[in-house]
GUVOSE-998153 format. One record per residue (C-alpha): residue number from 1; residue in three letters; chain; x, y, z. Coordinates in nm, 2 decimals. Example, Ala and Ser with C-alpha at 12.3 -4.5 7.8 and 13.67 -1.06 7.14 Angstrom:
@seq 1 type Ala mol A u 1.23 v -0.45 w 0.78
@seq 2 type Ser mol A u 1.37 v -0.11 w 0.71
This chain:
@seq 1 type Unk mol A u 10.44 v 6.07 w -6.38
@seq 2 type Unk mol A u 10.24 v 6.33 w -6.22
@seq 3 type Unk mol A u 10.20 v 6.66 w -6.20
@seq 4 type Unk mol A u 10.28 v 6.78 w -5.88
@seq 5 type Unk mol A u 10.42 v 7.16 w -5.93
@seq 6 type Unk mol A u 10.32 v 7.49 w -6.17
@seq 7 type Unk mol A u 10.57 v 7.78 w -6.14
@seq 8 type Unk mol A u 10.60 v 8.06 w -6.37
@seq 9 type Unk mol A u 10.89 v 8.31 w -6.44
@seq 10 type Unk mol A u 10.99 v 8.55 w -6.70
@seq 11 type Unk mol A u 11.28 v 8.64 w -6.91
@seq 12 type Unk mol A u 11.38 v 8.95 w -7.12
@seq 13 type Unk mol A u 11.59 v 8.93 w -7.42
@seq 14 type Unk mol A u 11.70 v 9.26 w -7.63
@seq 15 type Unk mol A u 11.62 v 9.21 w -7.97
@seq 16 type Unk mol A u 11.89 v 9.23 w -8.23
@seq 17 type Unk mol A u 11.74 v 9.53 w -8.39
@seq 18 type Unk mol A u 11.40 v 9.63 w -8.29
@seq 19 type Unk mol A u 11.08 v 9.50 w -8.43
@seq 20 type Unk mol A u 10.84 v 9.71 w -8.57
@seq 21 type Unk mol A u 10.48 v 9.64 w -8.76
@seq 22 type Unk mol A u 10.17 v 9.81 w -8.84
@seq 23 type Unk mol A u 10.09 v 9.72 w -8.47
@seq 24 type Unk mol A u 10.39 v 9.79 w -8.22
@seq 25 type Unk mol A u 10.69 v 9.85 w -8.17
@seq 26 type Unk mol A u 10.94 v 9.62 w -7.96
@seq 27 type Unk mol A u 11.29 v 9.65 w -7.82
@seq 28 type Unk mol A u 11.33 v 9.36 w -7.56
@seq 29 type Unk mol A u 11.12 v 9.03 w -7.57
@seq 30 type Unk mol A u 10.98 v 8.97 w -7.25
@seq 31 type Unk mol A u 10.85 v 8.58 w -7.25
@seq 32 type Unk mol A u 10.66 v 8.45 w -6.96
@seq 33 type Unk mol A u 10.79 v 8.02 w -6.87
@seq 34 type Unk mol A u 10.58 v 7.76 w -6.74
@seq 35 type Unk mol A u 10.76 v 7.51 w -6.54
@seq 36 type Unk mol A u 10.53 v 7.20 w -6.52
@seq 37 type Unk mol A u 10.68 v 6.97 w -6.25
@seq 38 type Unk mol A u 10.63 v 6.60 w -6.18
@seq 39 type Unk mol A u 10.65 v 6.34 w -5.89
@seq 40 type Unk mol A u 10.95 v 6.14 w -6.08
@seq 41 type Unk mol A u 11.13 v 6.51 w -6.10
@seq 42 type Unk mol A u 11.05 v 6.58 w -6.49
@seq 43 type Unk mol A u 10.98 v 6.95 w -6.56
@seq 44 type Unk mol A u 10.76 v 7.00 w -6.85
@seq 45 type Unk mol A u 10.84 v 7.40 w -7.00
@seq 46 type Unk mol A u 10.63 v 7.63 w -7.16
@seq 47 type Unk mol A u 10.59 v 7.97 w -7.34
@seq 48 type Unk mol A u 10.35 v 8.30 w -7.35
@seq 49 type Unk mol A u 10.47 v 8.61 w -7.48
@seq 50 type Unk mol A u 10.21 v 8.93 w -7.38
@seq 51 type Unk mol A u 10.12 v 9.02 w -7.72
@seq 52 type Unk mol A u 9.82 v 9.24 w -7.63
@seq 53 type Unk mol A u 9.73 v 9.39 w -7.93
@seq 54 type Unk mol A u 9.73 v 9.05 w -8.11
@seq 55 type Unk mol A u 9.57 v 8.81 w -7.84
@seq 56 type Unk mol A u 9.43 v 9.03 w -7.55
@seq 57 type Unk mol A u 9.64 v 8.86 w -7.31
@seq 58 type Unk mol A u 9.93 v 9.08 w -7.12
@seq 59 type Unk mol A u 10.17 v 8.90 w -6.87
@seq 60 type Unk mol A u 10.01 v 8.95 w -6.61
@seq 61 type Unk mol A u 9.68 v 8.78 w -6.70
@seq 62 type Unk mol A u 9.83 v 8.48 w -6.84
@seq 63 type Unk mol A u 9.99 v 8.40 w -6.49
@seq 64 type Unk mol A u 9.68 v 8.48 w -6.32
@seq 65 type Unk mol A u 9.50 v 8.22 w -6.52
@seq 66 type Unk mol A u 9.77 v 7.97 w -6.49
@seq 67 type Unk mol A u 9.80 v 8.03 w -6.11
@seq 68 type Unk mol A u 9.47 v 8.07 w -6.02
@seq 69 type Unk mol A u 9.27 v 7.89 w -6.29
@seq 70 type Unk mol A u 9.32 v 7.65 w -6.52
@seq 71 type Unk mol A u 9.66 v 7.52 w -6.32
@seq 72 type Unk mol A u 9.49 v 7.36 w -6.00
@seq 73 type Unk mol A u 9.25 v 7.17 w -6.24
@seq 74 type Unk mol A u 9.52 v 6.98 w -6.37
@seq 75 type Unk mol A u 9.76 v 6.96 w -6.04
@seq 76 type Unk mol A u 9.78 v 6.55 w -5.94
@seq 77 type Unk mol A u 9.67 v 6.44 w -6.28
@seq 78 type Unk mol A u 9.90 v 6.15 w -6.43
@seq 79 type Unk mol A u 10.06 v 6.26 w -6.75
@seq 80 type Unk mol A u 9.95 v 5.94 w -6.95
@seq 81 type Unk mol A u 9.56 v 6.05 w -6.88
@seq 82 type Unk mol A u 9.70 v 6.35 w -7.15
@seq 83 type Unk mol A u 9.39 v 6.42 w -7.35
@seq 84 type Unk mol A u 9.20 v 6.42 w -7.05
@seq 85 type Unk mol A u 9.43 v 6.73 w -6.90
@seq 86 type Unk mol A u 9.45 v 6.91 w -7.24
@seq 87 type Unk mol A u 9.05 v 6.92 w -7.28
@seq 88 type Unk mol A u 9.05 v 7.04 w -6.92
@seq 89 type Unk mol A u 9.31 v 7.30 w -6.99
@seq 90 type Unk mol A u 9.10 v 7.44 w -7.24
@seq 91 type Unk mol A u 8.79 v 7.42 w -7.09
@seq 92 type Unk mol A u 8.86 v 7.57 w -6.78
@seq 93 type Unk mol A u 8.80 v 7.95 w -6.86
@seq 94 type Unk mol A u 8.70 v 8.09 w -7.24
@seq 95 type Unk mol A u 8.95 v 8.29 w -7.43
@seq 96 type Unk mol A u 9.33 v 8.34 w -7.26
@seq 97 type Unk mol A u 9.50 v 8.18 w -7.54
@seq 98 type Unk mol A u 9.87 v 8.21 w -7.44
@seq 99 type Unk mol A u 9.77 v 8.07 w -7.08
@seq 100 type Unk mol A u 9.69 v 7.75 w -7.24
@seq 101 type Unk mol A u 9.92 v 7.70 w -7.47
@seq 102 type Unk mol A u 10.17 v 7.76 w -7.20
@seq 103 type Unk mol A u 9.99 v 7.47 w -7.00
@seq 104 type Unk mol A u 9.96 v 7.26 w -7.33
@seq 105 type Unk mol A u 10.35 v 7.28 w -7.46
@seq 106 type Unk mol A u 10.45 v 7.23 w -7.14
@seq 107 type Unk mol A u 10.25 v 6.86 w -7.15
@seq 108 type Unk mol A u 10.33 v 6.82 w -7.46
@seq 109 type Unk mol A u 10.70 v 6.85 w -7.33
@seq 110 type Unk mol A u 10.65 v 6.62 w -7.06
@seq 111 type Unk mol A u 10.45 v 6.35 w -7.28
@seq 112 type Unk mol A u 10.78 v 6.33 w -7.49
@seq 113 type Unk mol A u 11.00 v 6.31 w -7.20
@seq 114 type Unk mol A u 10.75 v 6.06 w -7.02
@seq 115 type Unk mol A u 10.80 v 5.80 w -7.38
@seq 116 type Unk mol A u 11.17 v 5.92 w -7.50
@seq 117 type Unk mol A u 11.02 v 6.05 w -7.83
@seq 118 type Unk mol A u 11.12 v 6.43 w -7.99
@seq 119 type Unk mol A u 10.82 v 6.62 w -8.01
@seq 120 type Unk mol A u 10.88 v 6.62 w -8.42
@seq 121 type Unk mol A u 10.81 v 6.26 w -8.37
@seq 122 type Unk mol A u 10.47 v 6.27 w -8.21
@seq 123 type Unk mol A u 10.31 v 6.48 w -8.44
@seq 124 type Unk mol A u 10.41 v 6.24 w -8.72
@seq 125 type Unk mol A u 10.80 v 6.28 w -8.78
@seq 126 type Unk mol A u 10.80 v 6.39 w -9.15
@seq 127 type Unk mol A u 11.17 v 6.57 w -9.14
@seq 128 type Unk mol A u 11.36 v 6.71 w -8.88
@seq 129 type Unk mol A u 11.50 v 6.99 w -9.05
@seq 130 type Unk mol A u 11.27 v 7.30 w -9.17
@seq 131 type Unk mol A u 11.34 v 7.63 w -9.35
@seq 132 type Unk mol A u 11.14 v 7.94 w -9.23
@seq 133 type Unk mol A u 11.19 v 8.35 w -9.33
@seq 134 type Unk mol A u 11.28 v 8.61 w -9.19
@seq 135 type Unk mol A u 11.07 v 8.93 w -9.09
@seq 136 type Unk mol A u 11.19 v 9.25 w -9.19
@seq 137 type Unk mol A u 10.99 v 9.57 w -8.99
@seq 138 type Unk mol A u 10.83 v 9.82 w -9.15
@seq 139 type Unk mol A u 11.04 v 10.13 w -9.22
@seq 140 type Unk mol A u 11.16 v 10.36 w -9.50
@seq 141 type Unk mol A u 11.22 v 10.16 w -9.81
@seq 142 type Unk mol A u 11.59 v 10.22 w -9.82
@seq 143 type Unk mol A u 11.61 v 10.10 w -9.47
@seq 144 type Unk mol A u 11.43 v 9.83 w -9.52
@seq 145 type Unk mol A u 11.62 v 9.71 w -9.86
@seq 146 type Unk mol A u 11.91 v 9.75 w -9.64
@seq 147 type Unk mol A u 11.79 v 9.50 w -9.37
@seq 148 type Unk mol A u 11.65 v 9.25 w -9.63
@seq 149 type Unk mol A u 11.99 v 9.27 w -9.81
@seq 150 type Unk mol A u 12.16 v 9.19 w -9.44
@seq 151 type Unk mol A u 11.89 v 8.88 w -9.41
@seq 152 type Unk mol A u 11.96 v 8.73 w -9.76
@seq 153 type Unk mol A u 12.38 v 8.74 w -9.69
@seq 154 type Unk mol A u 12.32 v 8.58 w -9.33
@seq 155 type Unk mol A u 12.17 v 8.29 w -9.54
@seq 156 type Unk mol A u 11.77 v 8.34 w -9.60
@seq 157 type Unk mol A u 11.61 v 8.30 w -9.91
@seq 158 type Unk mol A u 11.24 v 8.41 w -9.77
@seq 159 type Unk mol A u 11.15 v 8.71 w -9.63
@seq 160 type Unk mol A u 10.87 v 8.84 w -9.49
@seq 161 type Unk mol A u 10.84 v 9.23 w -9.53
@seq 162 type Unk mol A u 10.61 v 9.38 w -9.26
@seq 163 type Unk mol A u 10.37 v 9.70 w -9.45
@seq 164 type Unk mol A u 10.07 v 9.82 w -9.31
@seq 165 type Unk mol A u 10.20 v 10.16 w -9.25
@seq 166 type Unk mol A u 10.14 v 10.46 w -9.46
@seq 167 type Unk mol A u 10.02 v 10.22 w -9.76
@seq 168 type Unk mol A u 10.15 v 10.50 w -10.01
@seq 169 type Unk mol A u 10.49 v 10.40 w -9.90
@seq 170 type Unk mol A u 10.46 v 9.99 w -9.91
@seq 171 type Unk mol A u 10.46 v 9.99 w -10.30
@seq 172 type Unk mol A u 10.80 v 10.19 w -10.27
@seq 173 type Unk mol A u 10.89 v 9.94 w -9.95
@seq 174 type Unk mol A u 10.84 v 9.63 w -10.16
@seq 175 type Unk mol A u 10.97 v 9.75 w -10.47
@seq 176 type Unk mol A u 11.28 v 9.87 w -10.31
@seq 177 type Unk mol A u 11.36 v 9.54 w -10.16
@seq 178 type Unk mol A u 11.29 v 9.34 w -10.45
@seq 179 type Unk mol A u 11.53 v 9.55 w -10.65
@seq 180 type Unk mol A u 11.80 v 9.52 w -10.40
@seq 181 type Unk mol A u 11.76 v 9.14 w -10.31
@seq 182 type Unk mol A u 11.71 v 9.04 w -10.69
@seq 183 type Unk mol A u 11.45 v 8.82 w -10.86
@seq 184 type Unk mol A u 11.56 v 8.48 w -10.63
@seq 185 type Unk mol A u 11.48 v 8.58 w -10.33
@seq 186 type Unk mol A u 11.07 v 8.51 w -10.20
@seq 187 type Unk mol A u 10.90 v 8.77 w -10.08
@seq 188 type Unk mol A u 10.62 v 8.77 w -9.83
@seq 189 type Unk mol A u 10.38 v 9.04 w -9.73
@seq 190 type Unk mol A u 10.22 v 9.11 w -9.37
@seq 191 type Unk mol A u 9.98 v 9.42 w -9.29
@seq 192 type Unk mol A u 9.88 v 9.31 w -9.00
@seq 193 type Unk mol A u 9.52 v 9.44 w -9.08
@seq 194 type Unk mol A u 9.65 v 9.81 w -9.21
@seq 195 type Unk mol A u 9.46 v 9.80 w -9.55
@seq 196 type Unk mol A u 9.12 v 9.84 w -9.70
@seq 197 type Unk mol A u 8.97 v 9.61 w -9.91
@seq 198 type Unk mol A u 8.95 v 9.83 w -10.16
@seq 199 type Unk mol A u 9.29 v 9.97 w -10.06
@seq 200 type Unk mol A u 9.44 v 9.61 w -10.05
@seq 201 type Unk mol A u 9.29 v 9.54 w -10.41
@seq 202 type Unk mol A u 9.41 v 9.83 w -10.56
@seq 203 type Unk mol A u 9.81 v 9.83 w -10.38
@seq 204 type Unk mol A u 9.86 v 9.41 w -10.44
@seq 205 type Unk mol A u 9.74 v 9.46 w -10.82
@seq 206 type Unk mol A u 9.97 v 9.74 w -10.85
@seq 207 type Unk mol A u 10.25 v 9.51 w -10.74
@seq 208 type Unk mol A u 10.13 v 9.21 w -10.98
@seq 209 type Unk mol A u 10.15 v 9.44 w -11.31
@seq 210 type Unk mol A u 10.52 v 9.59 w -11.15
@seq 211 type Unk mol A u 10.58 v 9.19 w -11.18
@seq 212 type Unk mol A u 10.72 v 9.18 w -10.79
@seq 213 type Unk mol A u 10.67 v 8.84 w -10.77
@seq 214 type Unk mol A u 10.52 v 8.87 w -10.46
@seq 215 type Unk mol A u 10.48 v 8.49 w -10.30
@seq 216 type Unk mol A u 10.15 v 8.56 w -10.04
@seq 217 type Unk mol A u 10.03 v 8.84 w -9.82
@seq 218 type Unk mol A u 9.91 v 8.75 w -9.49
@seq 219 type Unk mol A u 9.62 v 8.95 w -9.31
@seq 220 type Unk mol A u 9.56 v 9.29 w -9.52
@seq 221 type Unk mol A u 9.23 v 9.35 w -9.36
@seq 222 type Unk mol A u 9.10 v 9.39 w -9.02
@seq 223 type Unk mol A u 9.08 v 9.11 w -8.85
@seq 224 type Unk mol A u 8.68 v 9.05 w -8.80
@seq 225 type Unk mol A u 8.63 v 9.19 w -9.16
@seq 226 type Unk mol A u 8.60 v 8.78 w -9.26
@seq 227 type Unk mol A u 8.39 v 8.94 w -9.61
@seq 228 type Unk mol A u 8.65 v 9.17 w -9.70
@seq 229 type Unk mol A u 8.92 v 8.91 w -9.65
@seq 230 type Unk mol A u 8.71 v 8.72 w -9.89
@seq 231 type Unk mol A u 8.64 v 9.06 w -10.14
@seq 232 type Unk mol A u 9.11 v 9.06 w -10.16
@seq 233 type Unk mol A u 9.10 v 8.67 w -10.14
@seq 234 type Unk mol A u 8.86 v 8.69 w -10.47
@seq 235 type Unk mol A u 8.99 v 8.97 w -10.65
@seq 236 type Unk mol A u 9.39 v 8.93 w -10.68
@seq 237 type Unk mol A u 9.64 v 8.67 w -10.80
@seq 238 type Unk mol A u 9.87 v 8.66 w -10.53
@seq 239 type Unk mol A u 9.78 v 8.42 w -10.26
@seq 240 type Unk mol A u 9.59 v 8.53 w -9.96
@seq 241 type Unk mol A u 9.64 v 8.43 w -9.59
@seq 242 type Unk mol A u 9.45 v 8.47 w -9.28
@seq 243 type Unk mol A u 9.65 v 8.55 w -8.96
@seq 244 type Unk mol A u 9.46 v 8.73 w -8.69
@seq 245 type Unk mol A u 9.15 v 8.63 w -8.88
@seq 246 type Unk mol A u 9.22 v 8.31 w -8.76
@seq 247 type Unk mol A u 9.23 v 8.22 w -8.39
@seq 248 type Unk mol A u 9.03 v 7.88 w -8.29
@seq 249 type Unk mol A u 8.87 v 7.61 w -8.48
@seq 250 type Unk mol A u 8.57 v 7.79 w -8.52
@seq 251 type Unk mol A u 8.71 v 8.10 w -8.69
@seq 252 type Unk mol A u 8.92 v 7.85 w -8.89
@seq 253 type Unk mol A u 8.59 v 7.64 w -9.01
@seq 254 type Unk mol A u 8.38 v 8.01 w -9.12
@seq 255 type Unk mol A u 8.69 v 8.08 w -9.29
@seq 256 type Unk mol A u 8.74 v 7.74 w -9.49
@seq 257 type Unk mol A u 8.38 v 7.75 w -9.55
@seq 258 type Unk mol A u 8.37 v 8.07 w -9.72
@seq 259 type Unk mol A u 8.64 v 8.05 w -9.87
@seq 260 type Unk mol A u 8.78 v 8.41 w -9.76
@seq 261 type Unk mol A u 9.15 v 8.30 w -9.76
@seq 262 type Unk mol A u 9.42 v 8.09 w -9.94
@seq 263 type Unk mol A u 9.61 v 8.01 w -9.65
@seq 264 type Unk mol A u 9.62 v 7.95 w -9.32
@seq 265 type Unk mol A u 9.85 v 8.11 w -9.02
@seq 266 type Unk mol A u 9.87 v 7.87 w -8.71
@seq 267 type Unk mol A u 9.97 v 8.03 w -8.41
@seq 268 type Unk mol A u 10.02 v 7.85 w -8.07
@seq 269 type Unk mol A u 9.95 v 8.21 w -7.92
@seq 270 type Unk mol A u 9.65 v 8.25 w -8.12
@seq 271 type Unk mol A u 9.47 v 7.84 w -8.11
@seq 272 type Unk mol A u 9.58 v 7.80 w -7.72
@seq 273 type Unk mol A u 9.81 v 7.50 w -7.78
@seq 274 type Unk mol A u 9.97 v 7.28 w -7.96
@seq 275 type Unk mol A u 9.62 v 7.00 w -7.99
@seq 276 type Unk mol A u 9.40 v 7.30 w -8.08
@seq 277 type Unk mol A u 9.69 v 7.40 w -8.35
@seq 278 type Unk mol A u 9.67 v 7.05 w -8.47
@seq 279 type Unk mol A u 9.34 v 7.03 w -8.50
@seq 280 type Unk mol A u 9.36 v 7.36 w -8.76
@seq 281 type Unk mol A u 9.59 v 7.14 w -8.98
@seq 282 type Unk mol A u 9.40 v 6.87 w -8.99
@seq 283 type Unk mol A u 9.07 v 7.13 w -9.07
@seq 284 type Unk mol A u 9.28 v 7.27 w -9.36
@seq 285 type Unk mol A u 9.41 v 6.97 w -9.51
@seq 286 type Unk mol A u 9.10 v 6.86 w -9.56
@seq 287 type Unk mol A u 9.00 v 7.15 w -9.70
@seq 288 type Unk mol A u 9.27 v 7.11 w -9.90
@seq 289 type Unk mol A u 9.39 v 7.47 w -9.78
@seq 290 type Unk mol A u 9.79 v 7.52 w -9.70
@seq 291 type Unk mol A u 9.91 v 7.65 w -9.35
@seq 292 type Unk mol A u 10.17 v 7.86 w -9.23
@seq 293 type Unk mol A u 10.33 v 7.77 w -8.89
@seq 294 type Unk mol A u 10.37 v 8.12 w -8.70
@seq 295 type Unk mol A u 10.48 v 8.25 w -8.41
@seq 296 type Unk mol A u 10.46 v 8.57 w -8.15
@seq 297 type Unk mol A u 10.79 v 8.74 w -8.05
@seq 298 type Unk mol A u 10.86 v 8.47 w -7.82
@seq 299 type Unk mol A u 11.18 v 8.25 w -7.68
@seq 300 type Unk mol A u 11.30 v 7.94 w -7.79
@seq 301 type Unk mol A u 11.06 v 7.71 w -7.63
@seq 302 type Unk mol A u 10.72 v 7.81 w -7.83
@seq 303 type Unk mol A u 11.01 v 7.83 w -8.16
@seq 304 type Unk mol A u 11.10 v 7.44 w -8.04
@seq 305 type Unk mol A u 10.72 v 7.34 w -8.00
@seq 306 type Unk mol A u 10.58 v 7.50 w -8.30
@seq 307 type Unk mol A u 10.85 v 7.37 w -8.51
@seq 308 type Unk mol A u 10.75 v 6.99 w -8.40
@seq 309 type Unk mol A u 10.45 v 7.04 w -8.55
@seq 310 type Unk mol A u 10.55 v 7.20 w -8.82
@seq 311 type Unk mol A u 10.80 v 6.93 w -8.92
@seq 312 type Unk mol A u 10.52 v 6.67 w -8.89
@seq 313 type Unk mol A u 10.29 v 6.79 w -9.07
@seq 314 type Unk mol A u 10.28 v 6.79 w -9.45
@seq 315 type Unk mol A u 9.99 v 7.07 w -9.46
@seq 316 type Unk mol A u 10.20 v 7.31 w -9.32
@seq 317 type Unk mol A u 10.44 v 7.41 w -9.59
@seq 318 type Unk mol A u 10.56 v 7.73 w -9.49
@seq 319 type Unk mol A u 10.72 v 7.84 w -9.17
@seq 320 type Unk mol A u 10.78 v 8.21 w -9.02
@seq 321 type Unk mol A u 10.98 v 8.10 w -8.69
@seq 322 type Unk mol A u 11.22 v 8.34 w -8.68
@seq 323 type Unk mol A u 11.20 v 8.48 w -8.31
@seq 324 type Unk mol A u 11.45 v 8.32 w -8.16
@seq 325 type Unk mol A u 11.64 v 8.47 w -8.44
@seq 326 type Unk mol A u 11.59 v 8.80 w -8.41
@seq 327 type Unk mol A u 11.71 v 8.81 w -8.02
@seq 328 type Unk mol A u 12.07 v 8.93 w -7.90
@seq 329 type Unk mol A u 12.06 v 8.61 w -7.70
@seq 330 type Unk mol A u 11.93 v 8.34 w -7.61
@seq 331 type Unk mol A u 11.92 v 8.22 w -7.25
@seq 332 type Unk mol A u 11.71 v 7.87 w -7.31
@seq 333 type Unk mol A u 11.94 v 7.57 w -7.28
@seq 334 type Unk mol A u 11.86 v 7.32 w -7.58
@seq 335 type Unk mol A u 11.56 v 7.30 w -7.82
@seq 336 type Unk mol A u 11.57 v 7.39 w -8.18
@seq 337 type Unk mol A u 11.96 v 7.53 w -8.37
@seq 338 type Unk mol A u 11.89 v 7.76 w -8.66
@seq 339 type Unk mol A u 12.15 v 7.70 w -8.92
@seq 340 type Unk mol A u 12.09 v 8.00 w -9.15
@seq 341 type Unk mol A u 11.74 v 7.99 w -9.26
@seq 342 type Unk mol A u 11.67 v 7.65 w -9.11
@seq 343 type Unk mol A u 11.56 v 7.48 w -8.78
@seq 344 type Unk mol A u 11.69 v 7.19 w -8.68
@seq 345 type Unk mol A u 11.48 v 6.97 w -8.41
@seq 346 type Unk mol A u 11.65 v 6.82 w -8.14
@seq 347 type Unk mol A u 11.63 v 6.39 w -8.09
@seq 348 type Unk mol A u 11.63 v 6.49 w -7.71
@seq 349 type Unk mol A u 11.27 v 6.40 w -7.60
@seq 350 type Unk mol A u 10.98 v 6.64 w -7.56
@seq 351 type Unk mol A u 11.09 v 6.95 w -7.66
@seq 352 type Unk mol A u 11.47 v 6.91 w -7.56
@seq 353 type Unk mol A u 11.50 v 7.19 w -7.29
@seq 354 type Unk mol A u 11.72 v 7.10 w -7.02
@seq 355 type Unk mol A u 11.70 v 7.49 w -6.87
@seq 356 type Unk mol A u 11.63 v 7.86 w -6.87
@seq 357 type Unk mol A u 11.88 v 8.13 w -6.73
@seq 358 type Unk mol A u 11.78 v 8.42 w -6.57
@seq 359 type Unk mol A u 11.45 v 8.32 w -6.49
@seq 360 type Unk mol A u 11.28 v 8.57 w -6.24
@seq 361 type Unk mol A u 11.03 v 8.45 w -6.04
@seq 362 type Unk mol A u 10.65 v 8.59 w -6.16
């Protein structure tokens, strides 16, 4: 099986309502797909979402790279030589994240399709069946208690409440939801690097002593502040995650050895691929440091690859893949069936994908 074709095309998808965080604002999800194609007629697919504020990397540079750099370097290689491709895939050009972890899913894909094994079962085939949350955007607190009361009757039991805005309003935000959804319901925080330390400290020990019960908040400082991530991390109750914080290995390893967080945010987007996202886990589990398996606003075919891992690994115990979710449709034939707040994995091999529709050529 070798690879004998790259293509790349993009879809749109209008989002069910429109996704908002400390960061941007979105109303369709536009999703670049790799098609990786073989000599035996296999095609291996894909993902990268422009998320340029998060990842630096906008549509139009991730198909540069894949067209122009890192694809020829793998073009003619034999799928079986598959460490060999994925160490070239990341070595070919520094930083353009989503580029490679296009490349890398879609070899992944083809990997499992070349052995008949479901990605799930590659990466260690601990359950097929995971439960993620659900993000609710930042808005006015009776909006958002609104939404969150929406999300809990349509079946989920964790949310994940996007603040970062006008931090005077996120006690209201939180407290409103929490009062509307009850005391069963887990609630998640995400800044997206909108807070102070100081500012962080003061707002998440306000919500301790309201008694919240607020499960973990995920990135309350700016990103490259790694000491004031530490300064929250050391001086609140409620667990502390990195998320932007933490892209490759390397700012996973400073990190762990600093101890600035309590958990961990994988990202395919973020680590370039599935083997670099892998090789986070396995950093953090010996550690002894949980993980969170994340995702951009993306389609179904990063939601399908990230869930494998996911549902392999027993360090990653919580799960925010709820993209696929949150669009009006979805045009990608096979790959992962949310039954209320869970994913299922397909036993198809490799990802499962059998097709996109309305894929226009990029």
């Amino acid at each position: 099986m070798k690879i004998t074709a790259i293509e790349i095309g993009k879809i749109a998808i209008p989002l069910k309502t429109p996704f908002i965080t400390a960061l941007r604002r979105v109303d369709v999800a536009e999703d670049l797909i790799v098609c990786v194609r073989t000599d035996d007629g296999h095609v291996g697919y894909g993902n990268a979402p422009a998320t340029v504020v998060i990842t630096g990397d906008s549509h139009e540079s991730v198909a540069a790279a894949v067209k122009n750099t890192l694809g020829p370097q793998i073009i003619g290689m034999d799928i079986d030589d598959r460490e060999e491709i994925l160490e070239r895939i990341q070595k070919g050009m520094v930083h353009n994240t989503s580029a490679k972890a296009a490349l890398d899913i879609a070899v992944h894909d083809l990997f499992g399709q070349r052995y008949g094994m479901p990605l799930y079962r590659f990466f260690g085939g601990r359950k097929q069946r995971i439960a993620s949350d659900l993000t609710i955007s930042v808005n006015e607190p009776a909006t958002m208690a609104a939404d969150a009361q929406k999300a809990v009757a349509a079946g989920y039991s964790h949310l994940k409440l996007k603040v970062g805005i006008e931090p005077r309003l996120d006690f209201k935000r939180v407290a409103a939801i929490r009062k509307a959804v009850g005391p069963d319901i887990t609630i998640r925080l995400d800044a997206n690097q909108g807070w102070k330390p100081k500012e962080a400290i003061r707002l998440i020990r306000r919500m301790e002593e309201a008694g919240l019960d607020i499960e973990l908040v995920e990135q309350p400082v700016a990103a490259a502040d790694f000491d004031g991530l530490k300064e929250v991390t050391d001086n609140v109750m409620t667990d502390i995650m990195a998320d932007e914080a933490a892209f490759s290995t390397r700012d996973v390893f400073r990190l762990l050895s600093m101890r600035a967080c309590d958990l961990i945010n994988i990202k395919l987007m973020k680590a370039g691929g599935l083997a670099p996202a892998a090789q986070i886990a396995a950093m953090a589990e010996a550690s002894g440091v949980g993980c969170m398996m994340g995702c951009m606003l993306e389609s179904k075919v990063g939601i399908t690859a990230a869930a494998a891992l996911s549902a392999g690994k027993g360090i990653i115990i919580k799960n925010d893949l709820d993209a696929a979710d949150l669009m009006a449709a979805d045009p990608i034939r096979g790959g992962i069936t949310y039954e209320k707040d869970e994913l299922l994995l397909p036993d198809a091999p490799g990802l499962g994908i059998t097709g996109v529709e309305g894929l226009h050529t990029h």
